[in-house]
N, C-alpha and C positions, 0 to 999 in steps of 0.2 A: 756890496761893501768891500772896497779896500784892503789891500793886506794891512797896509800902514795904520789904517786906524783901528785894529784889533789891539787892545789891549790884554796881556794875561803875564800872572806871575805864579810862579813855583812856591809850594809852601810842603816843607818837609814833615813827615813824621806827626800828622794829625791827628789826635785821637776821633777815630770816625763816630764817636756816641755825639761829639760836639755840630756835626753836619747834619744839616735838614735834609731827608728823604721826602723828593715830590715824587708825583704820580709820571709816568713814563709814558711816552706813546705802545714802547715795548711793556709785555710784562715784566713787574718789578717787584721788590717786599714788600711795597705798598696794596699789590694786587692779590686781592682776593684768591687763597688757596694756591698759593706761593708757597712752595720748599724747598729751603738749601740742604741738597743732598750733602751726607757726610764726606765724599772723597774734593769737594768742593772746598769744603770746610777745613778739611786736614791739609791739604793744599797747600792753604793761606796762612792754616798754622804754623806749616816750615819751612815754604820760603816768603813770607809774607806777601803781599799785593807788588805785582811785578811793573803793575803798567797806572800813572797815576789817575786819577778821577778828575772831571772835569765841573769843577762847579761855578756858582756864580754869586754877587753881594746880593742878601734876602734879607730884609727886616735886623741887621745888626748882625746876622753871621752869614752862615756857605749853605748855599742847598745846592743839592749835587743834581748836576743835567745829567751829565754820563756817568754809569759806573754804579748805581744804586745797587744792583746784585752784590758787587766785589764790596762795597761797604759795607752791608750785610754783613756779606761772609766775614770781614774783618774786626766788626763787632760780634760774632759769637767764636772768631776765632782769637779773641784777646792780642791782635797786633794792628799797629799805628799805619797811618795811609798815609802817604806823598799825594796834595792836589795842586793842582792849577786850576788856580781862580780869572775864570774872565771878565772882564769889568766891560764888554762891550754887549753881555747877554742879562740884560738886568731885567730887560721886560719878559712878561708870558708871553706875550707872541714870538718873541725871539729866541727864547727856551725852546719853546712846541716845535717851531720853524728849526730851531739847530737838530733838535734832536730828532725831524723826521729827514732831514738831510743826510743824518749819519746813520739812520739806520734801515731808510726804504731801500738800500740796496742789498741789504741783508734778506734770506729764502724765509725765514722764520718770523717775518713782520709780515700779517697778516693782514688782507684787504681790510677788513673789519676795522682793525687797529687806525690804520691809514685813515679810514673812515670817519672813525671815531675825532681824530686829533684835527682833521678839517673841520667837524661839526662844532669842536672847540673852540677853534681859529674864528668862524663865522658867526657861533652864535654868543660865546663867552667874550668872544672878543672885539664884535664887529666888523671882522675885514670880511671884502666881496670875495667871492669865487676868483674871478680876476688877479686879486690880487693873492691870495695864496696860490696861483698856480706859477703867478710869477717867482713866487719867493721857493717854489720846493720844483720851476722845474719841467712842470708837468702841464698836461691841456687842458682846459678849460672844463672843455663836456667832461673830462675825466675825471677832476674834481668837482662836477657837479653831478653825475652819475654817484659817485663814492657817500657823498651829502645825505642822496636817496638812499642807498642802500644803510645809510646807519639808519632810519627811523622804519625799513621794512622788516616785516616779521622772522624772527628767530632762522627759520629753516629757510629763506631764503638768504641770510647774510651764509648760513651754515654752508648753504651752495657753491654761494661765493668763495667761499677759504676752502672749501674741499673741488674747486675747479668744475665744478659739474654745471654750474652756470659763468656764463662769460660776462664781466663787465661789461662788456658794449651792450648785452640785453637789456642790462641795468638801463642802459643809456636809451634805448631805447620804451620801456615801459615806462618813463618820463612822460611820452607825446599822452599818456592817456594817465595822469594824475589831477587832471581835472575834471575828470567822468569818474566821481568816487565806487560807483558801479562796477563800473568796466575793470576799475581799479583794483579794484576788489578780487574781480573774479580770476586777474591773470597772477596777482599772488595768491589764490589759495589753487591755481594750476601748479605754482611753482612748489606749494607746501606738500599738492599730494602728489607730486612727481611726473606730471602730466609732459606733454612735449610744451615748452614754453615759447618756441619761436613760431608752431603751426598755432598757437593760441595766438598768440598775439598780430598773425598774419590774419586770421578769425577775425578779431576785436577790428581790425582794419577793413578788411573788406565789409562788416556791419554797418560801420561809422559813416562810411564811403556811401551803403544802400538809404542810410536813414539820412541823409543830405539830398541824396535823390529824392528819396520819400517825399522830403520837405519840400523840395523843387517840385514835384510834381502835385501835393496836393494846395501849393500854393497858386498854382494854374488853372486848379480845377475851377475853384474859391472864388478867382479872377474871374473864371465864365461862367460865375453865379450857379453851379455844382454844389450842393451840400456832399461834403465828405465825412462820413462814415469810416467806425476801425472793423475792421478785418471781420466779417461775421463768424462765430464758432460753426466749424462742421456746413460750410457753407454748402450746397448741394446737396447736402446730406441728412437734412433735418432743421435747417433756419428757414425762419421767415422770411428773409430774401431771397431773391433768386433771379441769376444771369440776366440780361437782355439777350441774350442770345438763343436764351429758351422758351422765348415768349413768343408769341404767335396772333396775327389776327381772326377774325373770321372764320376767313376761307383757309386758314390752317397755313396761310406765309409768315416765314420768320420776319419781325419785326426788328429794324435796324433802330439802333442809337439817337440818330435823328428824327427819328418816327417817335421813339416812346420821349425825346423832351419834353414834352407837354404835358405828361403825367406828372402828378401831384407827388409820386413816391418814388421820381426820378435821382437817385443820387448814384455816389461811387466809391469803391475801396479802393486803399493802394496793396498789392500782394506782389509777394518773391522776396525772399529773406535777404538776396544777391544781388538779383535785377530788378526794382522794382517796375511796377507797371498798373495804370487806371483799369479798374476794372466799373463796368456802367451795369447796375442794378434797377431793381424794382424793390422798395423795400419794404412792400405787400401788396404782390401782386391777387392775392386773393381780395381782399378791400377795396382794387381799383379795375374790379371786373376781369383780368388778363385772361385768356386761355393758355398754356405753354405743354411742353412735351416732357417726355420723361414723367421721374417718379417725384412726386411732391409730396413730402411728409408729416410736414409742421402743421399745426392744429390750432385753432384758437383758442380762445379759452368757451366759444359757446361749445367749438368745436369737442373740447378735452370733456367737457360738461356731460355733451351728448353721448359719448364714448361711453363714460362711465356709469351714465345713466343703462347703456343696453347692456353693459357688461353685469350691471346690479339682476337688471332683467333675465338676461340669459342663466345667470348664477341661480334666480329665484325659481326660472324655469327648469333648470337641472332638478333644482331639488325638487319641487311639485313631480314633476314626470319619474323621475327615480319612485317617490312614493306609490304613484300610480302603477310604475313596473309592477311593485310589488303585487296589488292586486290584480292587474294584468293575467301577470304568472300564474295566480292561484285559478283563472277561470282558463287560461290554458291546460291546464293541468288537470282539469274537470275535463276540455273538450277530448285530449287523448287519451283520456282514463275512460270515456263512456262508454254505455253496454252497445251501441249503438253509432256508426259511422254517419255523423252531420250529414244534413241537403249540402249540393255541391263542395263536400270540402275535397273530394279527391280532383273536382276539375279545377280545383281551385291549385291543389298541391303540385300536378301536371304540369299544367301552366305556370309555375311558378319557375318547376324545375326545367321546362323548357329554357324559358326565357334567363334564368340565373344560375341554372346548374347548383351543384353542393357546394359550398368552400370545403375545404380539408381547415377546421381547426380543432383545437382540442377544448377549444371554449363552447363551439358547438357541440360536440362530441357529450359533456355534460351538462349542456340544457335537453337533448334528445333524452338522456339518462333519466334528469331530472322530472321531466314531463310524463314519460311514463310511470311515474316511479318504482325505476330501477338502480336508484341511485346506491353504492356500496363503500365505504369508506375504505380506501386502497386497494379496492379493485382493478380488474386488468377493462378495461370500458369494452373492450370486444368482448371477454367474456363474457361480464355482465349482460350484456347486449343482448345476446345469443341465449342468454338463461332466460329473461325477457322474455323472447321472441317465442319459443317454445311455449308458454306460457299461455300465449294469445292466441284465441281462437282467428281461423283464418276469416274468417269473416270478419272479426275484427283489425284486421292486422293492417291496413288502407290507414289507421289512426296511427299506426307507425311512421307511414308515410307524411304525414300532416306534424307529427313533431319534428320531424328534420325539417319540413319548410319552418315553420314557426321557430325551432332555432336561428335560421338562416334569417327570417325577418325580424327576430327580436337583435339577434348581432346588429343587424344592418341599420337598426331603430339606434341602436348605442353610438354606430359609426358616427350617423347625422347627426347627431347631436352634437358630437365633438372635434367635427373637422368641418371644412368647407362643402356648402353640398352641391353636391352632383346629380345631372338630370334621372340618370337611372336608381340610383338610392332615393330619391324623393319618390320616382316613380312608385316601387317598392312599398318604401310606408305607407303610402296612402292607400296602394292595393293592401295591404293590411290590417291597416284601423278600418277600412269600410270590410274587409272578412269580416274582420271579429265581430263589428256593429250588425251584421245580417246575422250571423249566428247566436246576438240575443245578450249578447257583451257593452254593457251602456257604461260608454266613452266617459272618463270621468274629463271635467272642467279644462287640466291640461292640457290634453290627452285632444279635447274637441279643439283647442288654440293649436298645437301643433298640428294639426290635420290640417285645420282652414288656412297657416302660415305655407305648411306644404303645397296643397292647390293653387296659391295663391302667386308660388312660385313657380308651376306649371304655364299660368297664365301669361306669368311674364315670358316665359322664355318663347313661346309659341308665338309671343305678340312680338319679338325681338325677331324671330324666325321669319315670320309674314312678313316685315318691313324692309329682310333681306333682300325675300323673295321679289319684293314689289321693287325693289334698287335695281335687282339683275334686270327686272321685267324692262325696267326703263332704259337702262344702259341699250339692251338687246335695241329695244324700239329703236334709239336713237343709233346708234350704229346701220339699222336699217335703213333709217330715213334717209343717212349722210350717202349711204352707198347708193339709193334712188337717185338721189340729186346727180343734176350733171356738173362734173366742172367749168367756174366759167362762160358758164352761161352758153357752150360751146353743142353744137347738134349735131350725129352722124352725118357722113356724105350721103344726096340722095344718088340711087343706082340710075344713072344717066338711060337706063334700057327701060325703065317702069316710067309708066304714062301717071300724069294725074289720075287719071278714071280708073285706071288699078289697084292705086294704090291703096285707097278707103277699103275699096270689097277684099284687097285681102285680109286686112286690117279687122276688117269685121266677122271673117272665118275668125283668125285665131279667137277673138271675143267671145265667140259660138262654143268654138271648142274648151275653151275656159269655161264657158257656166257648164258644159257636159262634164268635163273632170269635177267638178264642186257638187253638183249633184251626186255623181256617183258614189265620193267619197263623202257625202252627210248620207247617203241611204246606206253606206258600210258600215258605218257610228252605228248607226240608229242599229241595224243587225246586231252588232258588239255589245250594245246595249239593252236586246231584249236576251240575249244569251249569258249576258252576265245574271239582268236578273233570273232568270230559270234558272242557273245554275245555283245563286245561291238561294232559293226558294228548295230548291234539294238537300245544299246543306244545310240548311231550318228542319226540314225534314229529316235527313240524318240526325243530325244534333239530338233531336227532340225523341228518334228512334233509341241510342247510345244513352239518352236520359232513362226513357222507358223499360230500357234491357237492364241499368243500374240500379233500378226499384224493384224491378225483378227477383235479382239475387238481394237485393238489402232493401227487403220492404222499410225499412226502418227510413230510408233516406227521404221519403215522403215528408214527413215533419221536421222540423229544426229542433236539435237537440241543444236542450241546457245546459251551459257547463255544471261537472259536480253530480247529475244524476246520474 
């Protein structure tokens, strides 16, 4: 607009109660929690308003654009105001428009304010972004940045006027207010003081993956790929699982083009950044597969079955705990009697050969217990030792037989509750078959765990054998290959040996081969009648060492009952 066509006149000495106060782009008296400090006030008291107010024709009087403060002050300070009235600012937009003209260059018009009086411009009023940048000045993105920031939350406009966020982020957190999500999330970065530009560089590189995503499971889809989302804890407990861990047969990894033909052929997209086809089985248990590694996931007959043994094992705890108890009580008969059992010292020997003591202190009071030497805060050596004294020495071998029977009752607890092992199974069932000779009838459990024990024996021996028979064949066949000639290829013959030689020497070595084969089966055969004599001696010893043990403990002749 023209200088020429501005119109204004001077009007002296107004009483400022008669002028209309609008609303300000600036704070004003209109604005909420507005105070005219008193040196403001006395001011205006004596030298009244120095510089006149700028107002315009409203509804039949003046409403003041510029200068709402000083009328104020003028009305509580009881003195008259000089305005100039403009006659070329009649509209609100051209109000809002003056008055951001005159006072965005001012430190104390605050982005917000700015903000505010565009959203006015735009939405009270109708003009484009376009066009109020034209009329105040400014760019475009800058008044459409400004737009956004009046409708974002509190502590983000607070950013803005306290400079800790830059307008241009503004400008930028725009490309993502169409993703109310996304939207979302990089204003409440900005609420809870988070870095907003490595967010929003975040929210970008996302954006950027999940267009890939789409690109790529739109290809799959195309090559008749069912796509799948991402499975939970994949490798680690889902139902699916790699093609890359899948296997034939003969134990080769099966490639991608090999497993399309499976019924449970599909694929995920994975990488938060990069994405990328990943080609599945999405149960390989269902469509027969073998694969490597650890497989965890269960089915539901599977989870069934589980539970089922877990009920089992639990009911077995408890049955066999019960049965301990009685257990205990005919141990406790066997090392208490007046009389040392048939074989329990070759039993104990052996036991201690093959297992040695443990050092516990759990055994330390079943040996206690057994004797009954047990003392309630006793020193257990002590005790021990008061025991021991006690026991005629002839009886005292039933000493020895409570420290095995600790050791094998521990080692009965062990198996129960941990994975078993060939030598603890070993163990229990030397055992429960003692206790059964010695006149101890195995209760119900008690016969189940023994027969599960054996039973595991069997397997492992049949597990062993088929080793054996792997190496046997390995060996064979490596034999064979090193007989064969290469090639079909036959040593040079020695140009100095005649035909007619050659057979008869041929047939010495043959000679001398069955002599060596002979020699060595009538060597065998030797090793094998001195092994038996040898142990035909120790049957005889054996059964001497028996006879010398009844000797001293005529007693050992009968099997004694626990308890007597």
């Amino acid at each position: 607009m023209s200088v020429s066509t501005i119109t204004k006149q001077l009007i002296e000495d107004v009483d400022p109660k008669t002028l209309i106060l609008t609303k300000n782009v600036r704070p004003n008296g209109l604005d909420e929690g507005f105070v005219l400090d008193e040196e403001f006030v006395s001011s205006i008291r004596e030298h009244g308003v120095l510089q006149p107010v700028i107002a315009a024709p409203y509804e039949g009087g003046m409403a003041v654009l510029f200068g709402n403060r000083r009328t104020a002050g003028a009305i509580a300070a009881g003195r008259t105001i000089d305005v100039v009235l403009r006659d070329d600012l009649t509209g609100e937009a051209a109000r809002i428009i003056t008055q951001l003209v005159e006072n965005m260059h001012r430190q104390d018009m605050r982005p917000t304010e700015i903000a505010a009086a565009y959203v006015q411009l735009a939405l009270d009023l109708g003009m484009s972004e376009e066009d109020i940048a034209k009329k105040v000045s400014r760019d475009r993105g800058e008044v459409r940045a400004a737009i956004a920031l009046h409708s974002m939350p509190k502590a983000a406009r607070d950013a803005v006027d306290n400079q800790t966020l830059e307008l241009d982020i503004v400008v930028e957190l725009q490309e993502f207010e169409t993703d109310s999500k996304v939207y979302q999330r990089l204003l409440d970065s900005i609420e809870q003081g988070r870095n907003i530009q490595y967010a929003i560089l975040d929210e970008r590189r996302k954006k950027k993956a999940r267009a890939e995503k789409a690109q790529i499971a739109a290809g799959l889809k195309e090559a008749g790929i069912v796509v799948i989302p991402h499975p939970k804890a994949l490798g680690y407990g889902s139902k699916e699982i790699r093609i890359d861990r899948i296997t034939d047969a003969d134990g080769k990894p099966v490639t991608v083009e090999e497993h399309e033909s499976c019924p449970g052929h599909v694929a995920c997209i994975d990488g938060a950044y990069e994405p990328k086809a990943i080609y599945l089985c999405c149960d390989p248990k269902a469509y027969g597969h073998a694969f490597t590694g650890y497989y965890t996931h269960k089915t539901a007959q599977e989870e069934a079955e589980e539970q089922q043994e877990r009920q089992r094992k639990a009911e077995e705890r408890e049955a066999l705990s019960v049965a301990a108890e009685v257990r205990a009580e005919f141990i406790v008969g066997l090392c208490q009697s007046k009389a040392v059992p048939k074989g329990a010292m070759r039993f104990a020997l052996q036991t201690l050969f093959a297992n040695g003591v443990p050092e516990a202190q759990t055994r330390q009071a079943l040996v206690l217990g057994y004797l009954g030497a047990r003392e309630a805060g006793g020193d257990p050596e002590s005790t021990f030792g008061k025991k021991l004294t006690r026991i005629a020495e002839a009886r005292q071998p039933l000493v020895l037989l409570a420290h095995v029977a600790a050791t094998m009752e521990t080692n009965l607890r062990t198996i129960l509750g941990s994975r078993l092992m060939p030598y603890g199974v070993q163990m229990g069932i030397s055992w429960l078959e003692f206790l059964a000779k010695q006149g101890y009838k195995l209760t119900e459990p008690e016969t189940a765990l023994l027969e599960r024990l054996r039973q595991h024996v069997a397997e492992w021996e049949a597990e062993e054998e088929e080793g054996d028979d792997d190496d046997f064949e390995d060996v064979a066949e490596d034999a064979q290959d090193a007989d064969e000639p290469d090639d079909g290829e036959q040593p040079p013959a020695d140009p100095q040996e005649s035909p007619v030689d050659q057979p008869a020497e041929a047939d010495a070595e043959d000679d001398e081969t069955d002599r060596d084969a002979h020699d060595s089966q009538a060597h065998e055969e030797d090793e094998d009648e001195e092994a038996d004599e040898l142990e035909d001696r120790q049957g005889q010893d054996d059964q001497a060492d028996a006879d010398q043990w009844e000797a001293v403990y005529p007693e050992l002749a009968d099997p004694v009952t626990a308890g007597v």
